[in-house]
Legacy VTK file of the C-alpha trace (Angstrom):
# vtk DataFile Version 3.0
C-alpha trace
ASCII
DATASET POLYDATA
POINTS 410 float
86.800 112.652 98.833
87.136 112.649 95.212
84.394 110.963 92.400
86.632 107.751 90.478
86.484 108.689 86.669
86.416 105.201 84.388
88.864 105.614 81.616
87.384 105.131 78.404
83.750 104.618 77.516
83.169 101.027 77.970
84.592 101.436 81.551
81.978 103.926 81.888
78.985 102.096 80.511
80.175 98.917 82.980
80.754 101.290 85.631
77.032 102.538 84.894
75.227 99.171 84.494
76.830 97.971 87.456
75.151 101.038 89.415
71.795 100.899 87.801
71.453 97.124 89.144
73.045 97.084 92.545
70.337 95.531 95.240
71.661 93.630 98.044
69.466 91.838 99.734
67.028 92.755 102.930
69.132 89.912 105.103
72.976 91.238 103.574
74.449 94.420 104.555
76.329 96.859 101.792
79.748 95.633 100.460
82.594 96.459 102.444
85.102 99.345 101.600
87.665 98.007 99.731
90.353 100.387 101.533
90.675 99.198 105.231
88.299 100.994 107.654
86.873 103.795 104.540
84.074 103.843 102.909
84.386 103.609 98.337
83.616 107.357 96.717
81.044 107.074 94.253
82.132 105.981 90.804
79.962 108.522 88.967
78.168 111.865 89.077
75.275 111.526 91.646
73.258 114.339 89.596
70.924 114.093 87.039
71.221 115.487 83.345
67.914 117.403 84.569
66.090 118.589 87.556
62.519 117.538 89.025
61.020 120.233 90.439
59.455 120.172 93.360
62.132 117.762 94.314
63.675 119.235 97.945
62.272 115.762 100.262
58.538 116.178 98.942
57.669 115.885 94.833
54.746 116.683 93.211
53.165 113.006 93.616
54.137 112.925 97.372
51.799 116.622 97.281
49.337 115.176 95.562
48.623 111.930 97.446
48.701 114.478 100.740
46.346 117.072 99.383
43.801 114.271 98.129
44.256 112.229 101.528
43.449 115.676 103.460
40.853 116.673 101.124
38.900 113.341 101.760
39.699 113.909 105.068
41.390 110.546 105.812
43.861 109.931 108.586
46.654 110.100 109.977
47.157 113.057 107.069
43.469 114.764 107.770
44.828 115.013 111.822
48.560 115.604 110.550
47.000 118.960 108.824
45.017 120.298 111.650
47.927 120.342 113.642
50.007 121.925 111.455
47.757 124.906 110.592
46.985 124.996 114.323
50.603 125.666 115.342
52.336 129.361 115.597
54.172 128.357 112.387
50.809 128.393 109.733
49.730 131.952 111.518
49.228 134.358 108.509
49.657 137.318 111.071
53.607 136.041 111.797
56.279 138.777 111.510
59.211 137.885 110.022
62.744 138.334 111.982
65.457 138.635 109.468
69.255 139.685 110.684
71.730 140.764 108.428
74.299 138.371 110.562
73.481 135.921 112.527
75.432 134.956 115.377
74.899 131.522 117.409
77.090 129.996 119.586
77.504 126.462 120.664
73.850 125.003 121.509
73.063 128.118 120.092
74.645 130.361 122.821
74.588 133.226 121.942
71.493 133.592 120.258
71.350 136.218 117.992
69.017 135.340 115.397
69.495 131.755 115.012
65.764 130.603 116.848
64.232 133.291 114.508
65.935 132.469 111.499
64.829 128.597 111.892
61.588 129.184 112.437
61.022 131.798 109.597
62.382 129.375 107.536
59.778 126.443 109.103
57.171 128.832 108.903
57.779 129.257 105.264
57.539 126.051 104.731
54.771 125.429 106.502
52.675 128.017 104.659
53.825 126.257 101.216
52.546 123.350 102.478
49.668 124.911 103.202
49.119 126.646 100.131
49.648 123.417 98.142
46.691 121.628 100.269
44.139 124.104 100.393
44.886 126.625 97.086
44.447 129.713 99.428
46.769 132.091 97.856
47.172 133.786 101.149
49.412 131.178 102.625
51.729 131.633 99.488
52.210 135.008 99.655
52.847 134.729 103.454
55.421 131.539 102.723
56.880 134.531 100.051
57.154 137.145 102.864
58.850 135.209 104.952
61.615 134.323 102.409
61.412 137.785 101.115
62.244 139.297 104.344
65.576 137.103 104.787
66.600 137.482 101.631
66.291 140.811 101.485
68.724 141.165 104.766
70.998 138.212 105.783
74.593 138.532 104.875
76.576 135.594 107.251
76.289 133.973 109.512
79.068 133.917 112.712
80.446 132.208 115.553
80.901 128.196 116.243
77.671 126.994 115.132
77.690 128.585 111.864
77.728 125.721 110.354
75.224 123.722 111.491
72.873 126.972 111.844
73.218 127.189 108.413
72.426 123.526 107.546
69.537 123.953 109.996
67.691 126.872 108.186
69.334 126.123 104.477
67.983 122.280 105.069
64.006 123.969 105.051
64.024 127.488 102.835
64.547 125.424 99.638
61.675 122.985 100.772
59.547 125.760 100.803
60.874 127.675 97.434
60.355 124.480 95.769
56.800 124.580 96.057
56.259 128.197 95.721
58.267 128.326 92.539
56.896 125.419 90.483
53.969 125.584 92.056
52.245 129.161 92.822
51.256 131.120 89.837
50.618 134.088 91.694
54.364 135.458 90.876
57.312 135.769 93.217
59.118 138.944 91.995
62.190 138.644 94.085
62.780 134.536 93.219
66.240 135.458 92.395
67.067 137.457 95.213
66.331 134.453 97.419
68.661 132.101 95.062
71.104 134.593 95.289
71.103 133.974 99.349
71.206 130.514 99.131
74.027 130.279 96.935
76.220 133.277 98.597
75.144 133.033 102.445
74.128 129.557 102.821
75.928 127.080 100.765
79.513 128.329 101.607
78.886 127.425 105.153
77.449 123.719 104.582
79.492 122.527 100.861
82.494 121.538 102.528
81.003 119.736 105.658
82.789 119.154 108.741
84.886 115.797 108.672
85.891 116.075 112.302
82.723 116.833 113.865
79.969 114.940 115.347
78.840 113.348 112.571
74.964 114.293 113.061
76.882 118.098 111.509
77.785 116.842 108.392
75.007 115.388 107.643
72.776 117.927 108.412
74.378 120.138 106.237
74.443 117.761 103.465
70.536 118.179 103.799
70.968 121.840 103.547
73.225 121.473 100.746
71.881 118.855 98.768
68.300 120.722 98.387
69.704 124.332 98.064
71.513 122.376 94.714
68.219 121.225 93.717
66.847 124.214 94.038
69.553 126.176 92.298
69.863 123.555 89.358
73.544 123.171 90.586
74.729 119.727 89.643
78.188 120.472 91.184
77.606 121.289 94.367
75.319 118.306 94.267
77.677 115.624 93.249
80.006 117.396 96.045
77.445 117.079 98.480
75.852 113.657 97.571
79.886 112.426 98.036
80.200 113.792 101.249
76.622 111.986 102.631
77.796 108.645 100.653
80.753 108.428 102.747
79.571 109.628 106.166
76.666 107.142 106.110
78.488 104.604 106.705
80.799 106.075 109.225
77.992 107.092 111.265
75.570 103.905 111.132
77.283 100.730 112.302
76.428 97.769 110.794
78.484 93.949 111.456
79.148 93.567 107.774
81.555 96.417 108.233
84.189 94.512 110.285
85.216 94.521 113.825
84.886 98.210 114.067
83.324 101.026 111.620
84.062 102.908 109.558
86.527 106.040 109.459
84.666 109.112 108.687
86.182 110.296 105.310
88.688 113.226 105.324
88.942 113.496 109.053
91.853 112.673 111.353
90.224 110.282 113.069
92.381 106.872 112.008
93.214 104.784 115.041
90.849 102.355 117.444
91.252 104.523 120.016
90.376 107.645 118.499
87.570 105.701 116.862
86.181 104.929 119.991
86.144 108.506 121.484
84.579 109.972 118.822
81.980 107.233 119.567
81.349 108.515 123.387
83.263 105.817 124.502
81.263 102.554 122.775
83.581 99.607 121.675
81.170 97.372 121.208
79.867 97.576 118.069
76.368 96.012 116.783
73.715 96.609 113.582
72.182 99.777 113.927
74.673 101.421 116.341
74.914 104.950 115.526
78.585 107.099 116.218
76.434 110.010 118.771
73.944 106.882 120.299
76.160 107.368 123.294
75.627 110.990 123.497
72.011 111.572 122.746
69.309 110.373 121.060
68.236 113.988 120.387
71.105 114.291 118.055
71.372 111.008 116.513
67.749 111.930 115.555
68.698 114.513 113.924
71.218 112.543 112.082
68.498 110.206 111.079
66.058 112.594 109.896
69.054 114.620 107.577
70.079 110.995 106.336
66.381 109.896 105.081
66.039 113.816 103.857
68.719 113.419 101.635
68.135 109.413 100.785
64.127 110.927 99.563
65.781 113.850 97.976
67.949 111.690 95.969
65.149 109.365 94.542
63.030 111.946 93.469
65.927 113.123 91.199
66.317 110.005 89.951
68.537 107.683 92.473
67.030 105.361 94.844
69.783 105.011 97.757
67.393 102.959 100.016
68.182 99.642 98.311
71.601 100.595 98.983
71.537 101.223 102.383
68.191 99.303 103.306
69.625 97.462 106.142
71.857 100.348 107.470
68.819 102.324 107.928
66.610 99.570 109.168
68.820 98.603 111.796
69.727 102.017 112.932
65.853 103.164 113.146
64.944 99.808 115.194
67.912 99.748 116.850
66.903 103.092 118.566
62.885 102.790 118.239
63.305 100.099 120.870
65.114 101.984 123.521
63.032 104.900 122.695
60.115 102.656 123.431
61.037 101.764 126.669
63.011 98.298 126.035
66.148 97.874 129.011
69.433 99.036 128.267
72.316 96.502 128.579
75.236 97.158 130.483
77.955 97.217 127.676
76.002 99.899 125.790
76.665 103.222 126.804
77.140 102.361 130.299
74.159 101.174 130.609
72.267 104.519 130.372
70.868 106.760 127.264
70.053 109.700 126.901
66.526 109.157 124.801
64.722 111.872 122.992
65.098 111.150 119.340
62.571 113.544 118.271
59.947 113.558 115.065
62.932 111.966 112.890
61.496 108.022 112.393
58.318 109.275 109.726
60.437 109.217 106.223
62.587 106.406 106.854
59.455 103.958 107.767
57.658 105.034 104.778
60.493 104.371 102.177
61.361 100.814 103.971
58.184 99.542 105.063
55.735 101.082 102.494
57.375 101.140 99.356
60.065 98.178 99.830
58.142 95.855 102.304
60.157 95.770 105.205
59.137 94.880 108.382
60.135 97.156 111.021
57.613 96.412 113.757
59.707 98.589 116.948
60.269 101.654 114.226
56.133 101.142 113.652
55.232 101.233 117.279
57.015 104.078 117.961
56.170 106.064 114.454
52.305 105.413 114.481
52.464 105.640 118.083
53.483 109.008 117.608
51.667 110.591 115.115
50.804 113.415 113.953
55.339 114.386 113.979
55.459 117.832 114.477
58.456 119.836 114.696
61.410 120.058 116.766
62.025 123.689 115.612
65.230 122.961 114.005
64.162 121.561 110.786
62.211 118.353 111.216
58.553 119.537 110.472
55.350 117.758 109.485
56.517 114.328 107.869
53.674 112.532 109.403
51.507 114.960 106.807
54.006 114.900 103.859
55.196 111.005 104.159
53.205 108.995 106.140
52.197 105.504 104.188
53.071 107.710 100.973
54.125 105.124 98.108
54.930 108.083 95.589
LINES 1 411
410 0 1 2 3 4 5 6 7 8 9 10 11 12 13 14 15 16 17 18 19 20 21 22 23 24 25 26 27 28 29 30 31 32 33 34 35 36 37 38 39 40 41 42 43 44 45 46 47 48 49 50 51 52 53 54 55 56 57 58 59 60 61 62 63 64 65 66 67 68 69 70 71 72 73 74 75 76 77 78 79 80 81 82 83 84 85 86 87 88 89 90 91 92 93 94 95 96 97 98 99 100 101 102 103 104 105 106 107 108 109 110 111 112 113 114 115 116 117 118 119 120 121 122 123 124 125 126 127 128 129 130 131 132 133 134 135 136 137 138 139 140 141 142 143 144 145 146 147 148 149 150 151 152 153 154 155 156 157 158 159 160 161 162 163 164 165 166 167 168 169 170 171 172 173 174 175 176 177 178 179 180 181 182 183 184 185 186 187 188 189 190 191 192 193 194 195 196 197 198 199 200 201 202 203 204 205 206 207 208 209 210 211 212 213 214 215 216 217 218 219 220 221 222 223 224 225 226 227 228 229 230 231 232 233 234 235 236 237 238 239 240 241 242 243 244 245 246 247 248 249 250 251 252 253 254 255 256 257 258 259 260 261 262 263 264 265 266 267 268 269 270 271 272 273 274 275 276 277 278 279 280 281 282 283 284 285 286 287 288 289 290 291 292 293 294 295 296 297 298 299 300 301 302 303 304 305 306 307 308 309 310 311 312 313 314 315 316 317 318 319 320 321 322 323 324 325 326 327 328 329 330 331 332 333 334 335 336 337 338 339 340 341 342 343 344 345 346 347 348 349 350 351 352 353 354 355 356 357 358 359 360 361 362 363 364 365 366 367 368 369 370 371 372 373 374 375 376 377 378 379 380 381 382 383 384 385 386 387 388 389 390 391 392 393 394 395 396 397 398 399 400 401 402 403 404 405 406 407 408 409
């Protein structure tokens, strides 16, 4: 997929305008793709002139309101804490397991590094977090070792899930560098050694994306990518990533203002009904808040979701608020599952009548943006989000967004 240039400048500044004051409505879905079945490419560079840093899902404001929430010890965030420095991940006695080459396998089989590598990187992040809320140096120089370790060691990565490995683990070191960098005056000596691994071993693997996979792949690695470009100051790679998510949101999250069916994902070879609805486990009936892997899982279209609101929070802390965009994409799909999740009967024509629940910690950063900042009501998404609380992790790279989002309006 390829950005539109305007020709001339007054095409630009229209182009620009037109951007800057796009809202559609909570009650009307986003405009239709004016090619039949694909979603528009963006009209203009998604990255800013300039950085914020911390920007990779949490900013400095988002750290602040946590730290002064937990300091006053106020819940859920006060509870959210505990549990987090309670858990494996916040032990300052951990021993890093870096691999020059990690090997993992579909579902992660083989195994040759890849559960270590994910939760060194968690780890790390966890002890940034840490660091951030309490000021103990210790937990920064432990969230250093960590990326130290890797940095210091891994090479490549190998075998079929190299790719989403690598949006897995590159989706949660640059969370963590983020904070130590702009944040910890203690010094990091090897900083660039660990930029130098994101940008050789890590954003190779997750740039490109994967246009004919299940679409929860692609945009996991857009995650990966988009924050490893934050984190690297890279504004190409992010306006390569950012067009990639743009154009797979769509094609993964159903909603009626699309048409009959949705929408293609970009640059695959996916282009018929019928292939359509494979690639959507067999679903041809299509409603708001459908999601292309419902059908499979709800452990991977959580995943999905979580990557997609990762990105969407990335993206207004540098500047660009997507959730007006896509408010009622991502309010139907996160009620459309909360409900099912929460117990409510499955109808015959969807999936056969039987899902496969599960969706994980994933529902904490898209409820915040829609509900607390725009207003939205989202009562089934509430339920099962406060109902939940403290999120923890799923060891992947979903960790702690009850602490780092909940009812955050920063």
């Amino acid at each position: 997929m390829r950005h539109g240039v305007p020709a001339g400048l007054a095409a630009l500044v229209l182009g620009l305008a037109a951007a800057l004051t796009l809202t559609p409505t909570a009650q009307a879905g986003p405009p239709p793709a004016p090619a039949a079945g694909r979603p528009a490419a963006p009209a203009l560079p998604a990255a800013p002139a300039q950085f914020a840093h911390p920007g990779v899902l949490d900013s400095r404001a988002q750290l602040d309101f946590v730290r002064t929430k937990v300091q006053a010890g106020e819940e859920p965030w006060k509870g959210a804490f505990d549990a987090m420095l309670s858990s494996g991940y916040a032990s300052l006695s951990r021993t890093p397991k870096p691999r020059a080459v990690v090997e993992c396998g579909s579902y992660s089989n083989p195994d040759i590094g890849c559960g270590d590598e994910r939760e060194d990187a968690i780890a790390a992040y966890t002890d940034a977090l840490a660091w951030y809320i309490t000021r103990d140096a210790e937990y920064a120089r432990k969230s250093i070792e960590l990326m130290d370790a890797w940095s210091a060691k891994i090479k490549d990565h190998t075998n079929s899930n190299a790719p989403l490995q690598s949006g897995w683990a590159g989706s949660t070191w640059p969370r963590a560098a983020e904070i130590i960098k702009h944040t910890y005056t203690g010094g990091w000596a090897a900083q660039g050694r660990f930029a130098t691994m994101l940008r050789d071993v890590y954003l190779p693997e997750v740039i490109n994306g994967k246009p004919n996979s299940n679409g929860n792949w692609e945009l996991i690695m857009m995650d990966a990518a988009v924050g490893i470009s934050v984190h690297l100051d890279d504004r190409a790679s992010y306006d390569k990533a950012m067009a990639i998510y743009l154009g797979r949101v769509p094609a993964y999250f159903y909603l009626a203002s699309d048409g009959a069916q949705p929408k293609y994902p970009p640059r695959s070879t996916i282009d018929t009904k019928s292939e359509l609805v494979d690639y959507w486990h067999g679903q041809s009936t299509f409603v708001d808040g459908l999601a292309q892997e419902t059908c499979r899982d709800f452990g991977h279209t959580g995943m999905a979701i979580a990557a997609t609101m990762h990105v969407a929070e990335t993206s207004r802390i540098q500047g660009r608020d997507l959730y007006p965009q896509f408010k009622d994409r991502f309010r139907y799909a996160l009620g459309f599952h909360a409900q099912y999740e929460l117990g409510a009967k499955v109808p015959s024509w969807l999936c056969g009548g039987s899902l496969a629940k599960g969706i994980g910690p994933a529902t904490e950063v898209g409820y915040n943006a829609l509900h607390t900042r725009l207003g939205v009501s989202m009562e089934n998404t509430r339920k099962l989000t406060e109902g939940r609380r403290p999120a923890g992790t799923e060891n992947h790279f979903e960790a702690w967004e009850t602490l780092t989002h909940a009812d955050n309006p920063n």
